[in-house]
C-alpha positions in Angstrom: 101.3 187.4 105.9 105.3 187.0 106.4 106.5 190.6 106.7 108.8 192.1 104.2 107.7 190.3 101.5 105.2 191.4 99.0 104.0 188.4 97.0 101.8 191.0 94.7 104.9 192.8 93.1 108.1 191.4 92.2 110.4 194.7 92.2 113.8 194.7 90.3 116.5 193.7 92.8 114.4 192.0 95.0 114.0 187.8 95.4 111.0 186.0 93.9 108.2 186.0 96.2 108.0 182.4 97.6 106.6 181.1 100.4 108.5 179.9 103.6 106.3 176.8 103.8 106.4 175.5 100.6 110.4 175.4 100.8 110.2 173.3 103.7 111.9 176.2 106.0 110.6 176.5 109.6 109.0 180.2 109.8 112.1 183.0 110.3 115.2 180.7 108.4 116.8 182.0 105.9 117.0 179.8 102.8 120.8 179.1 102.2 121.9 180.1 98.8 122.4 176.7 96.6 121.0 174.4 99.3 117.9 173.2 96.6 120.9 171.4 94.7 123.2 170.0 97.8 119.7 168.4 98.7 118.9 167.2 95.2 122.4 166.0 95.2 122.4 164.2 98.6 119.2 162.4 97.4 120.5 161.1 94.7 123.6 159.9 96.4 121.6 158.1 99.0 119.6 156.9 96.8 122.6 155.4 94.6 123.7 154.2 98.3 120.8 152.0 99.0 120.2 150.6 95.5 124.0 149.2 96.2 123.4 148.1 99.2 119.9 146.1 97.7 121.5 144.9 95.4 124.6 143.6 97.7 122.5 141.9 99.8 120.0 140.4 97.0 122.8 138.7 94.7 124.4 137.0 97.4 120.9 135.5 98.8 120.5 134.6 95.0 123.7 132.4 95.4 123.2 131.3 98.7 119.3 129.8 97.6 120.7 128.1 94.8 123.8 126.5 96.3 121.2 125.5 98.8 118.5 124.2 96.1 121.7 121.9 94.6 122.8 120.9 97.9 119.1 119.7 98.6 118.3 118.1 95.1 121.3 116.3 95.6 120.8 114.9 98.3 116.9 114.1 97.3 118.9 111.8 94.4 121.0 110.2 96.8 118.7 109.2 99.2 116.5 107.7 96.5 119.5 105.6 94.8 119.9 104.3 98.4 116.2 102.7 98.7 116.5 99.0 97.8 114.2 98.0 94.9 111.4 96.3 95.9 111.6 92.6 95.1 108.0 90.4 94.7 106.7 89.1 97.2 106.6 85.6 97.5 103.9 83.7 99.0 105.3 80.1 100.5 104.1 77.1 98.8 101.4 75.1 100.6 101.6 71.7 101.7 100.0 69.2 99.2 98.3 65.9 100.5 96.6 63.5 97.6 95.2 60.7 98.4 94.0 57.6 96.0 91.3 55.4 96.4 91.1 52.1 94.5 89.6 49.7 92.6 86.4 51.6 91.3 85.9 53.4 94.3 84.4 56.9 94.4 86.6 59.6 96.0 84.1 60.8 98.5 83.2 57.2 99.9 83.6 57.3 103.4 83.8 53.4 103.8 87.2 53.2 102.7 90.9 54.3 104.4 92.0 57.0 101.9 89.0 59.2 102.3 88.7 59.0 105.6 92.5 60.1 106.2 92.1 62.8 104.0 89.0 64.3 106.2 91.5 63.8 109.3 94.5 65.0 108.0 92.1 67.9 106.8 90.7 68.6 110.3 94.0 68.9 111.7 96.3 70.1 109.1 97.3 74.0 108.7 94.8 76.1 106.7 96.8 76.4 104.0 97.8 73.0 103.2 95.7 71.4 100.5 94.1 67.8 100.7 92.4 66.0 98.1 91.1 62.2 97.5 91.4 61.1 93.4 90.2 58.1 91.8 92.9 56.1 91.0 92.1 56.5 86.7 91.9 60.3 87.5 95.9 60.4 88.4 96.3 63.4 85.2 93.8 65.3 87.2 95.9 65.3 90.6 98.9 66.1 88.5 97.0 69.2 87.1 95.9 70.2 90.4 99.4 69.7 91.9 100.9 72.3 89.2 98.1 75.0 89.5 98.8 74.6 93.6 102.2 75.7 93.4 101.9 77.6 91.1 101.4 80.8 94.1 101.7 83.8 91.8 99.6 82.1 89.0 101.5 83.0 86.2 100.9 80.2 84.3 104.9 78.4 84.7 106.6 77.0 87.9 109.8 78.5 88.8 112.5 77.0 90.0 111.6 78.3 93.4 108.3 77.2 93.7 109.5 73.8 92.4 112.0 73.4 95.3 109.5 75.1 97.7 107.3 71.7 97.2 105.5 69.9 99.9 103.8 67.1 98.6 102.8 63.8 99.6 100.9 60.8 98.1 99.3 57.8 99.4 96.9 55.2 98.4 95.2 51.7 98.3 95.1 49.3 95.6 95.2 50.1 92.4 95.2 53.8 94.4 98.8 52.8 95.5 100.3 52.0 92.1 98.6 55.6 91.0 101.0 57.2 93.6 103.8 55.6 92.2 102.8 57.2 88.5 102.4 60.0 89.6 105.4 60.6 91.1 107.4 59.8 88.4 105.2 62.4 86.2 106.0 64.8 88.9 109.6 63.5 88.4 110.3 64.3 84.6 109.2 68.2 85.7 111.7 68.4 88.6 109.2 68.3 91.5 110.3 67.0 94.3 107.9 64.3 96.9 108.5 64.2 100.3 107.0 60.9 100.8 104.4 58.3 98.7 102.9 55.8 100.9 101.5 52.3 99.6 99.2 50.1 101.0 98.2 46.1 99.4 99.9 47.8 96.0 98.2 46.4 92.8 99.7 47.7 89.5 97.5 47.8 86.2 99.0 45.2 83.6 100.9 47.9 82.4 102.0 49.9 85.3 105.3 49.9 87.8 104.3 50.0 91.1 107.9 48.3 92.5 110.4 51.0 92.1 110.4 54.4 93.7 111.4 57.6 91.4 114.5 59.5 92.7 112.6 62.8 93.3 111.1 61.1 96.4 112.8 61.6 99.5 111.0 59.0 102.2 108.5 56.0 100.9 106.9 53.8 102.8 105.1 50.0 101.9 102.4 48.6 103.7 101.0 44.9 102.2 99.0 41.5 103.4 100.3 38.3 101.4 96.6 36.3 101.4 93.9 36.6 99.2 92.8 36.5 95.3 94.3 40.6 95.5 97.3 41.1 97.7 99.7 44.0 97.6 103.4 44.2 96.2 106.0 43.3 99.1 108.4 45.1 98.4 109.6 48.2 96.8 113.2 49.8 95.6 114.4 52.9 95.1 115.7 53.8 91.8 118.4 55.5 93.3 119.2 54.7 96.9 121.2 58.0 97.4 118.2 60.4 97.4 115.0 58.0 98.7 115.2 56.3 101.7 112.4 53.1 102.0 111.6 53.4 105.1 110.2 49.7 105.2 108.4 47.2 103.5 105.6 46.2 106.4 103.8 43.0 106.4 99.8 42.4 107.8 98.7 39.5 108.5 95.2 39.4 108.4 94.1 35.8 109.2 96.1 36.3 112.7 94.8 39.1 113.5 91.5 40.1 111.6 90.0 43.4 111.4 85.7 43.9 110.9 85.2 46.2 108.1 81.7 47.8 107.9 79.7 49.1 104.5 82.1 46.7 102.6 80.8 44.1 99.5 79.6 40.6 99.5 82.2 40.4 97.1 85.0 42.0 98.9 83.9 39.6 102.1 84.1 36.3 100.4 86.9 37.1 97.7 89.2 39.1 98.3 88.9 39.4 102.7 92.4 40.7 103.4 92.9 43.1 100.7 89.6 44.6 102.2 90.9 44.4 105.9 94.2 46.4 104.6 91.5 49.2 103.4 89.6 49.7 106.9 92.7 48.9 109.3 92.6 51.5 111.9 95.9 50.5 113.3 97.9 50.5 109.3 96.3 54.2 108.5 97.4 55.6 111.8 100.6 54.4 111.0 100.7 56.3 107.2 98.7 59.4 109.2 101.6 59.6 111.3 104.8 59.9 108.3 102.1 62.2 107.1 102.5 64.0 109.6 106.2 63.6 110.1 107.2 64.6 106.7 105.4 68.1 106.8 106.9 68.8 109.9 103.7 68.9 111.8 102.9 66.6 115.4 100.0 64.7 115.2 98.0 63.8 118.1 97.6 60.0 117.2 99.4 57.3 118.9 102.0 55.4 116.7 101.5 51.5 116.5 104.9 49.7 117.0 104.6 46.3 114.8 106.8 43.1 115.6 110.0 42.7 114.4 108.5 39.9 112.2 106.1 42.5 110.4 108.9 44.3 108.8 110.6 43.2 105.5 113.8 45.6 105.4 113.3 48.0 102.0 117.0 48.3 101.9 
């Protein structure tokens, strides 16, 4: 017990018994008088003091994270607004080869000049490029495929880009030859451009212009033997000299130098012997194999056949 206090009796004049411990006092201090309220005061001040000083720290954090949040979406805009829109991609036009056979021959009959160019040109060529043999009375069906080739995002209508972007060229025998001719002129009247038609021993249908080249051909080419029941056109013009150049107008003269054609007619044989010859000429198709070649940019490994001076009629 703490001496001179008597916590059992609380005598007049004397101080209400409390103990020394519960006021916080170390044992033998003497409680100042009015110290309870300095403290209570104190407290409260401090307390005031560090609510200020929260608060003087928090507000300007609160300014500083939103001046940084504007600074940030701002800068989120502008880098967006700077990324270029994506255009569609465009997927190049392939090259287009179309070959016609003729008379009544089938496409796929191996005998016969046109298909077997095809299956070289087809061996060697790019794989994208696209070759195909018709029979001459199927010349709508080449122009259908020709659309729906370069056509490359298949929406159902050319542009103007894939219209320029064009690669096409068309050759053929016979009545095959005067097919090429049609059809470039239906190519023509949709603004498709040719690169180059080739004709050899040209025979047009009673109705039919096989003589004068369409100006949406660049380069075209005549190949033609004078003898026989059936002989080819010799000579071609362009319709308008300043955008096709003939390259030539080339003569072969069969009965000075004949050619042996194998799986070919009786008929063919006896009647019509050098418009047969033009069909199987080794020599005449590596000559059209090679402006195949030349006018879709590509080398080919065959050897080009120089002709005599005599051979060529000048397509000028």
């Amino acid at each position: 017990m703490t001496a001179g206090v008597d916590c059992r009796t609380d005598q007049v004049g004397q101080k209400p018994c409390q103990s020394k411990h519960l006021t916080g006092l170390p044992d033998g201090a003497e409680e100042e008088p009015g110290l309870k309220i300095a403290d209570a005061a104190s407290s409260v001040t401090i307390r005031f003091t560090l609510v200020r000083l929260e608060l003087n720290w928090f507000l300007p954090s609160r300014v500083s994270l939103s001046f940084l949040a504007t600074i940030v979406l701002t800068a989120s805009a502008l880098s967006e607004s700077a990324v270029p829109v994506s255009k569609p991609l465009t997927i190049a036009s392939p090259a287009i080869v179309i070959g016609f056979v003729g008379g009544f021959v089938r496409y796929n009959n191996i005998h016969h000049g046109p298909v077997q160019l095809a299956q070289r040109i087809r061996g060697s060529a790019p794989k994208d490029t696209y070759v195909q043999v018709f029979e001459n009375r199927h010349r709508r069906s080449a122009y259908k495929t020709i659309l729906r080739v370069l056509d490359t995002n298949h929406d159902g209508t050319l542009s103007p880009q894939e219209k320029k972007d064009a690669r096409i060229v068309l050759f053929g025998h016979s009545w095959g030859a005067s097919a090429v001719v049609l059809l470039a002129r239906d190519l023509q009247r949709d603004g498709i451009p040719v690169r180059l038609t080739a004709q050899v021993d040209s025979v047009a249908k009673l109705w039919q212009n096989d003589a004068i080249i369409p100006g949406n051909v660049a380069e075209a080419v005549n190949y033609f033997q004078p003898h026989g029941f059936i002989h080819g056109r010799s000579r071609i013009t362009a319709a308008d000299p300043s955008r096709t150049q003939i390259l030539g107008n080339y003569l072969f003269d069969y009965k000075k130098d004949p050619i042996e054609c194998s799986g070919t007619s009786w008929w063919d044989r006896v009647f019509t012997p050098g418009h047969m010859e033009s069909e199987c000429d080794a020599r005449l198709w590596s000559r059209v194999e090679d402006l195949v070649w030349q006018s879709l940019g590509v080398s080919s490994g065959t050897t080009s056949i120089n002709l005599p001076a005599s051979s060529v009629y000048p397509g000028r």
